[in-house]
C-alpha positions as CSV (number, residue, x, y, z in Angstrom):
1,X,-90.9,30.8,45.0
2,X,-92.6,32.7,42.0
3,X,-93.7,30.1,39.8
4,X,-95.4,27.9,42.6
5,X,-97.3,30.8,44.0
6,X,-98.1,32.0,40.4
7,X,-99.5,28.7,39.7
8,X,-101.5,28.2,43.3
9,X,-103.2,31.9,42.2
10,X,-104.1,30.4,38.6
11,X,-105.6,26.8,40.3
12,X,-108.0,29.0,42.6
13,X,-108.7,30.8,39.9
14,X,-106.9,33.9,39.6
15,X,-105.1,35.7,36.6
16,X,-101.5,36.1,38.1
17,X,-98.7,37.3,36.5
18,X,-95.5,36.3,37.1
19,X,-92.6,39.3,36.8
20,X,-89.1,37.1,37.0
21,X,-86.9,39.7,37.9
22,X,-83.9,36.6,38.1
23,X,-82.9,37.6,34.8
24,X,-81.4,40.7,35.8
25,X,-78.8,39.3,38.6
26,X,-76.0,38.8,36.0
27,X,-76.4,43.3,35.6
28,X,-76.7,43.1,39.5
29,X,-73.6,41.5,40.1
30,X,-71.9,43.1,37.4
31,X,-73.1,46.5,39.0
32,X,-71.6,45.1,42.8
33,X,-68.5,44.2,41.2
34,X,-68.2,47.6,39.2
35,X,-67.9,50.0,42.0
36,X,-64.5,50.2,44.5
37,X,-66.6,51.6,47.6
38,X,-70.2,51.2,49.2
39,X,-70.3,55.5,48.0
40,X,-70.7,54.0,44.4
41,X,-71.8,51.0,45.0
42,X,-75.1,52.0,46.7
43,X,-76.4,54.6,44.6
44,X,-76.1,52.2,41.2
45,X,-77.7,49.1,42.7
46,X,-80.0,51.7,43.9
47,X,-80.8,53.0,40.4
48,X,-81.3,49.6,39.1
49,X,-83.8,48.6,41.6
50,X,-85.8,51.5,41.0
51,X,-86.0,50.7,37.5
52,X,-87.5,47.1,38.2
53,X,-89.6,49.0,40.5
54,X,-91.0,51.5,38.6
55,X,-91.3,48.6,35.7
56,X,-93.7,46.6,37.8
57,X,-95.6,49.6,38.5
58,X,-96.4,50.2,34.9
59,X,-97.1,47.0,34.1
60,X,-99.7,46.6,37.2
61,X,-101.3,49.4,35.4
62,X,-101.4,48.0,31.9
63,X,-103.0,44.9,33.3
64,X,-105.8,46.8,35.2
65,X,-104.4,45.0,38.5
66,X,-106.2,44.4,41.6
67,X,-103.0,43.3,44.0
68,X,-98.9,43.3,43.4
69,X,-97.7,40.8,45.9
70,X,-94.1,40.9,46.4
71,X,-92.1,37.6,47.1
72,X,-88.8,37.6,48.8
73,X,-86.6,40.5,47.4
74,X,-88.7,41.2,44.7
75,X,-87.7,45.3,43.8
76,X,-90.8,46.7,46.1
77,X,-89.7,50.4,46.7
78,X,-91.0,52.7,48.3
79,X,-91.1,55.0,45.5
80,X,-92.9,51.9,43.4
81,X,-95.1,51.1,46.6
82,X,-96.3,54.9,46.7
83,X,-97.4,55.0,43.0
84,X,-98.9,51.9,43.3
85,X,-101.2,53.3,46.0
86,X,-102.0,56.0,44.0
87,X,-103.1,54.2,40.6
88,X,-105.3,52.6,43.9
89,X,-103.5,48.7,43.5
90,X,-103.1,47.0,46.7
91,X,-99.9,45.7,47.3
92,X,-98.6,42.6,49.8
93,X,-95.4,41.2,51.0
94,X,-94.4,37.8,51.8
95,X,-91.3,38.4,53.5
96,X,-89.3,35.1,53.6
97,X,-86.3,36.4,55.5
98,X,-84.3,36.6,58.9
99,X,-85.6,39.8,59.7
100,X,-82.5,40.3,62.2
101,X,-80.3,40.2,59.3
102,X,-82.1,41.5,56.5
103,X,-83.4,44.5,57.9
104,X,-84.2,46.3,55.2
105,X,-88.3,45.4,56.7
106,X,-88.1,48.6,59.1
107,X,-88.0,51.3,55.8
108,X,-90.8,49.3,53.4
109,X,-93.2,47.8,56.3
110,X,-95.2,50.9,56.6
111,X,-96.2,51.1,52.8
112,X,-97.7,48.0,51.9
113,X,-101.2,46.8,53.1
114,X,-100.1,43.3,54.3
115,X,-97.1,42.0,55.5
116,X,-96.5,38.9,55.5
117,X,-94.0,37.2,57.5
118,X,-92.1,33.8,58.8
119,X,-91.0,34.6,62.2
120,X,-92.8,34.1,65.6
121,X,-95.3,36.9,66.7
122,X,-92.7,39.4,68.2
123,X,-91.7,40.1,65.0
124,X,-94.9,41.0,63.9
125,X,-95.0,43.1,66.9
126,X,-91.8,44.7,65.9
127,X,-93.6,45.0,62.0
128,X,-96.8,47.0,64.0
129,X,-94.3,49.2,66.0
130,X,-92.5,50.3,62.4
131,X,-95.8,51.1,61.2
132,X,-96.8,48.2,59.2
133,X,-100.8,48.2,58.8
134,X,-101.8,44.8,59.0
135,X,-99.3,42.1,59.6
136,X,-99.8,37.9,59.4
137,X,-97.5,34.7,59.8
138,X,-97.7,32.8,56.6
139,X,-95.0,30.1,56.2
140,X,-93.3,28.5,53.8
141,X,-94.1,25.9,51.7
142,X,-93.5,23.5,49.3
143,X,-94.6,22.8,45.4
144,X,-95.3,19.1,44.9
145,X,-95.5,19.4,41.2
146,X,-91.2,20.1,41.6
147,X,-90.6,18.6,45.0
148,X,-91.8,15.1,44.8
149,X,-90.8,11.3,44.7
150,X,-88.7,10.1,41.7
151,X,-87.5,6.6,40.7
152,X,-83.5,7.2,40.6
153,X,-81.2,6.0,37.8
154,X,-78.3,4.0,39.1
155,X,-76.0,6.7,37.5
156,X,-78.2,9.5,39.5
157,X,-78.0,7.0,42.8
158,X,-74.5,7.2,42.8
159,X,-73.9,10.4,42.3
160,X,-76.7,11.8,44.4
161,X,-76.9,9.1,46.9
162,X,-75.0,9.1,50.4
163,X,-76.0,8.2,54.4
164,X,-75.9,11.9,54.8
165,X,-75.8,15.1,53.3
166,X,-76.7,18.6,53.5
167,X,-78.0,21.2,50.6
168,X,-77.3,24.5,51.1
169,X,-74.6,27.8,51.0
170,X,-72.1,28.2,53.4
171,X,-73.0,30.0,56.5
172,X,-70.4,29.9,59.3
173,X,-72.6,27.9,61.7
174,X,-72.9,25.0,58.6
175,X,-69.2,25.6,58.3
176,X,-68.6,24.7,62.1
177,X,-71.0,22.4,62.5
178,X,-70.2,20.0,59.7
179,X,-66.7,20.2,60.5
180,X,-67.6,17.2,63.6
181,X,-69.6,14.7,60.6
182,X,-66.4,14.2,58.8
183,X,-66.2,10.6,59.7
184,X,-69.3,9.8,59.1
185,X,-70.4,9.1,54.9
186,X,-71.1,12.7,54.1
187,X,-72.0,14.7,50.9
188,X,-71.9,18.9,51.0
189,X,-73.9,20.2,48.1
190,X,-74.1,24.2,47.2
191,X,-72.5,26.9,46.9
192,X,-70.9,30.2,49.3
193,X,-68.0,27.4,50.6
194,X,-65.3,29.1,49.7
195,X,-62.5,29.5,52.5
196,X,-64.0,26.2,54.2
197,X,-60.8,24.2,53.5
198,X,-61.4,21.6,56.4
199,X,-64.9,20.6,54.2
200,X,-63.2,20.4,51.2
201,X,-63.0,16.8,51.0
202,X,-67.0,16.3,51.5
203,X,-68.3,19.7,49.1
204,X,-69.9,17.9,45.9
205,X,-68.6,19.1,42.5
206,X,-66.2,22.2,43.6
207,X,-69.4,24.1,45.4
208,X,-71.0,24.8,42.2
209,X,-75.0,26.3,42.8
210,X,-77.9,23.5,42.1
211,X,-80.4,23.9,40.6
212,X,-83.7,22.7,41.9
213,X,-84.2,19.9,39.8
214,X,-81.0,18.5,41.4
215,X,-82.0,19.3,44.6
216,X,-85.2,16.9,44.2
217,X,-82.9,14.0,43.3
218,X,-80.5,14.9,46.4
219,X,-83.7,14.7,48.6
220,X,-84.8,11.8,46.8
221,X,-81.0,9.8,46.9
222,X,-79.8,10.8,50.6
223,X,-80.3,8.1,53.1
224,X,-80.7,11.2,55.9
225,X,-80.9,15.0,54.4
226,X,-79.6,17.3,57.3
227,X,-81.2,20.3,57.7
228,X,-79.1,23.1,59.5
229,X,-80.8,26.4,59.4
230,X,-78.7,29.1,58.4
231,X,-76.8,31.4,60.7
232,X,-74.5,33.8,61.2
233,X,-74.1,34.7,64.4
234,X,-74.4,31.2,66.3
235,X,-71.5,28.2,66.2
236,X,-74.3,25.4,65.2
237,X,-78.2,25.4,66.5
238,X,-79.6,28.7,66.9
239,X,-81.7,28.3,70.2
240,X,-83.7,31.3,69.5
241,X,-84.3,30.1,65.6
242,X,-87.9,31.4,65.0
243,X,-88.6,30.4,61.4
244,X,-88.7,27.2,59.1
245,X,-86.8,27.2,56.4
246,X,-88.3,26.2,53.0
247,X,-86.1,23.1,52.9
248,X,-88.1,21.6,55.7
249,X,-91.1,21.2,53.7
250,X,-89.3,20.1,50.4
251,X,-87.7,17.4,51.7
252,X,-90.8,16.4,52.9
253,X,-92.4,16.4,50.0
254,X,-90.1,14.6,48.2
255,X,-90.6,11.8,50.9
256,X,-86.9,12.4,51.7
257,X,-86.0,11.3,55.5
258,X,-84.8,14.5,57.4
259,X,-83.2,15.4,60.6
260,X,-84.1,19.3,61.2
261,X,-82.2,21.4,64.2
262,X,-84.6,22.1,66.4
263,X,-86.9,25.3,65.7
264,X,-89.8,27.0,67.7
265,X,-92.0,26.9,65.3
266,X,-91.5,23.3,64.5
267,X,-94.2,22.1,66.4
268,X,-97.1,23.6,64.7
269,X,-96.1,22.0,61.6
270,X,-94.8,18.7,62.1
271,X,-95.0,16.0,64.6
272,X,-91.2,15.6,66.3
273,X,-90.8,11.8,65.7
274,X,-93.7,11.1,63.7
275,X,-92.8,13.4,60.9
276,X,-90.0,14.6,61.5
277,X,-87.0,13.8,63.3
278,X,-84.9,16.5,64.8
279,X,-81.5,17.3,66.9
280,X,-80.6,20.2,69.4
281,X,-76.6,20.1,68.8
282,X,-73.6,17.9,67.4
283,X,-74.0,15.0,69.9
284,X,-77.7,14.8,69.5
285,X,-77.1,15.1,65.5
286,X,-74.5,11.8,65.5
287,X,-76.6,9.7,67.8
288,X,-80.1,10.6,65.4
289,X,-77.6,9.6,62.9
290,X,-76.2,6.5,64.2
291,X,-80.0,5.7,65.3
292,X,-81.9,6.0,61.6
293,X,-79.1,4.6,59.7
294,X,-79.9,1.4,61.6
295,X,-83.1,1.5,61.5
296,X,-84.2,2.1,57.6
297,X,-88.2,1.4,58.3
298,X,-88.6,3.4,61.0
299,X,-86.7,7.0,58.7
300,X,-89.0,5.4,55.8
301,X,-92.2,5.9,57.8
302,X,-91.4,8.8,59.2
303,X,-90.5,10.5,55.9
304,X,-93.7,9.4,54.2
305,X,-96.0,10.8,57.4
306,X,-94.1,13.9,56.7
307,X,-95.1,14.2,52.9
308,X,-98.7,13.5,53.8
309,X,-98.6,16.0,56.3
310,X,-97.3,18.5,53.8
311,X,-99.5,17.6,50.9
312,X,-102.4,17.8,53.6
313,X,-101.4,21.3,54.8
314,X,-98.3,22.6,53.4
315,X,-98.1,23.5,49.9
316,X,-98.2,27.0,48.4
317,X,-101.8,26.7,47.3
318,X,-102.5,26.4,51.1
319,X,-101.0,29.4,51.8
320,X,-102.5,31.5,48.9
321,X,-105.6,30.5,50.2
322,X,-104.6,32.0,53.9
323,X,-103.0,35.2,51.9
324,X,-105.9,35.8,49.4
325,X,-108.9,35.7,52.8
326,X,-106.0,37.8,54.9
327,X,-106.2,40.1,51.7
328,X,-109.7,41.0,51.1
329,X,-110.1,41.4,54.9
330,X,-107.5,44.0,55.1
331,X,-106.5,45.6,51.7
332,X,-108.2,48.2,49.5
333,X,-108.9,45.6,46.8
334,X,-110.9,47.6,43.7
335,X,-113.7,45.8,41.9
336,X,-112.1,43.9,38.9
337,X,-112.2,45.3,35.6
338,X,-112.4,43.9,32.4
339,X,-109.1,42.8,31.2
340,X,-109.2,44.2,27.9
341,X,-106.4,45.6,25.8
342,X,-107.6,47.4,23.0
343,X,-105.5,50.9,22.7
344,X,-109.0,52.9,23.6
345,X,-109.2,50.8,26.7
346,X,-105.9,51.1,28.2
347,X,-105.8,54.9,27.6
348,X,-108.9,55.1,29.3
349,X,-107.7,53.0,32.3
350,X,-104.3,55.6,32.7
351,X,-106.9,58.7,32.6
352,X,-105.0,59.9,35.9
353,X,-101.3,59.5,34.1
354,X,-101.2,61.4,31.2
355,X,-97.8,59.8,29.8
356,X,-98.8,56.4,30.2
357,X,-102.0,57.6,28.1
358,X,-100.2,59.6,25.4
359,X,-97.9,55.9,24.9
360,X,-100.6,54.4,24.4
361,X,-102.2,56.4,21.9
362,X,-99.2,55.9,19.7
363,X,-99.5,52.2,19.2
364,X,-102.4,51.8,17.1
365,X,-106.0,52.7,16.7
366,X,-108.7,53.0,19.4
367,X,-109.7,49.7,18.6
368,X,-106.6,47.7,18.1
369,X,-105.3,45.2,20.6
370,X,-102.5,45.5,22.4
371,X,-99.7,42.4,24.0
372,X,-96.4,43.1,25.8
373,X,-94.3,41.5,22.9
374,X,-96.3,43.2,20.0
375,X,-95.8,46.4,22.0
376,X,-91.9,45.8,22.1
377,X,-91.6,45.0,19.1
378,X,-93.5,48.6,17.8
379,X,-90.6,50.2,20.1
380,X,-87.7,48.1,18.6
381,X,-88.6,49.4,15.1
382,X,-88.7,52.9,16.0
383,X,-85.8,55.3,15.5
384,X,-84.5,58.0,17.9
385,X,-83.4,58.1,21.0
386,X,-85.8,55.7,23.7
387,X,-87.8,57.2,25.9
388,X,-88.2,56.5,29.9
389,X,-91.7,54.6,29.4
390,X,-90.3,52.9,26.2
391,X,-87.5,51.1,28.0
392,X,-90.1,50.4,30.9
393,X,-91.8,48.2,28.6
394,X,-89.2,46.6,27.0
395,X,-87.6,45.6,30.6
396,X,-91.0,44.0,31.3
397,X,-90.9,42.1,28.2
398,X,-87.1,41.0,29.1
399,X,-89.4,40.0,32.3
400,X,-92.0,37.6,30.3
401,X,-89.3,36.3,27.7
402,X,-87.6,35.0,31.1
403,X,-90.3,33.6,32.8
404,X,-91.6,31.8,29.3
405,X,-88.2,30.3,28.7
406,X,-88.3,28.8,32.2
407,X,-91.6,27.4,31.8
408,X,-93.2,29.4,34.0
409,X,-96.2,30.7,31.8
């Protein structure tokens, strides 16, 4: 969800910058496959995320930045949070998680200024009670430059195209729950299906991850896209399910027909059987099914109220608008400074750390201008052994060089 909120910030005028941190989950994985126990395993996934952490607090400070807003799992510490309120940058969260499984929320809630969240308003009440200082529901969205309508090859028809399917990893309630659309025309996409032999025979292309340009032309192809929240601690429908998933809204806006398990925040989104179309278990599921697979026009209308509604309402600039007036109502935004980079400038914005001040004085003279990759390349050419605030900025250029070569600016 980076590069769509990056881009809403930029349309309403903002200078965002976009810290991809994806291009370090190959090290990440590597590091979770490294150690035998969770004794060794914590303490070096540990280190690394302090590293990312303490990387996007130095470059929050090279950039003179008002806000950090953290998306999803982005590496917000609390160590990175702390220093962050010290160099006086505000700092947000959109958290788009389960908060009864990732729960993880109770230890970092207390240090941003605004937490954003999915779920229904007790969990922001549980947010307030862990000492979070100003808490807001901000849903998901969707990105209509991605998720849109496409005209289908007949090669992408085929191998996209079906009366149903489902994208998605492999939760045990998906696992269950699919198991009773076998006789029905079905097509499983995504990955995490291993040990799910009775779906074998419906999982697309040996449960390989798609990306999300395929996911656009699964959306796009599927007669009916099933959308089964993700669970793992219920058999199919989770009657107490208290967020949307993203999925909801991209469908949607690709004008892809879907039928949605039924959620409690639903209703303030879409209009049950106007926009969307949606089941409470297995038997509801097959006769929905059975209904809209007869009757084509009827899915088609629906499907295209449902992309209005979302291009009226839903998309992420919509919700940076909500997040930027939540924002300067509750956090300690500073007054903007110039954004200029010349070495006299940047030493005299890190007056209150003297290492990040004495770094910069080695790269040139007072007057000459500094960039990320021109900095990086100064530290490449030097000899000796890196130090801590030289490999800070080279991680943050490993950062850009990821986001640039997947277009994200």
């Amino acid at each position: 969800m980076g590069p769509p909120v990056a881009r809403a910030l930029r349309e309403l005028g903002h200078h965002a910058e976009l810290l991809d941190s994806s291009v370090f989950r190959a090290g990440w994985d590597l590091l979770d496959t490294i150690a035998s126990g969770e004794e060794d395993r914590a303490p070096l996934l540990g280190e690394l995320t302090n590293v990312l952490g303490r990387a996007v607090v130095a470059n929050a400070r090279a950039t003179n930045a008002q806000l950090v807003l953290f998306l999803a799992q982005a590496p917000g510490t609390v160590e990175a949070l702390r220093a962050l309120r010290r160099h006086g940058i505000a700092t947000a969260i959109w958290f788009v998680e389960d908060g009864e499984l990732a729960d993880y929320w109770r230890r970092i809630a207390p240090e941003y200024d605004v937490f954003f969240h999915i779920q229904t308003a007790e969990f922001g009440r549980r947010l307030r009670e862990a000492g979070a200082r100003h808490v807001h529901y901000l849903p998901v969205a969707a990105d209509p430059e991605v998720h849109r309508p496409v005209q289908l090859s007949d090669e992408q028809r085929a191998r996209y195209g079906s009366d149903n399917s489902h994208m998605g990893a492999g939760y045990r309630n998906r696992r269950r729950f699919f198991l009773n659309l076998l006789d029905c025309q079905f097509k499983l996409w995504g990955s995490d299906w291993d040990g799910a032999p009775g779906l074998r025979g419906v999982l697309q292309e040996n449960g390989r991850r798609v990306d999300t340009g395929e996911t656009v032309l699964i959306y796009n192809a599927s007669r009916i896209n099933l959308n089964l929240h993700s669970s793992s601690y219920t058999d199919g429908v989770n009657p107490h399910g208290d967020f949307v998933n993203p999925r909801t809204f991209e469908i949607a806006a690709c004008g892809g027909f879907q039928l949605v398990d039924r959620r409690s925040l639903l209703p303030d989104l879409f209009t049950e059987g106007e926009e969307v179309a949606v089941f409470d278990d297995v038997a509801s599921c097959r006769a929905q099914i059975d209904h809209f697979l007869a009757h084509p026009d009827q899915a088609r209308r629906i499907a295209e109220a449902g992309r209005e509604r979302v291009l009226a309402q839903h998309t992420y600039r919509h919700r940076m608008e909500e997040a930027l007036h939540v924002i300067r109502e509750h956090a300690p935004l500073r007054p903007p400074r110039a954004n200029g980079n010349t070495v006299r400038e940047l030493v005299a914005a890190s007056e209150t750390d003297p290492e990040l001040a004495r770094f910069f004085s080695t790269l040139g003279g007072p007057g000459d201008v500094l960039n990320l990759e021109g900095v990086a390349e100064t530290i490449r050419h030097r000899e000796g052994e890196l130090s801590e605030m030289e490999a800070l900025f080279l991680l943050m250029n490993e950062f850009r060089q990821a986001a640039s070569e997947k277009g994200l600016g």
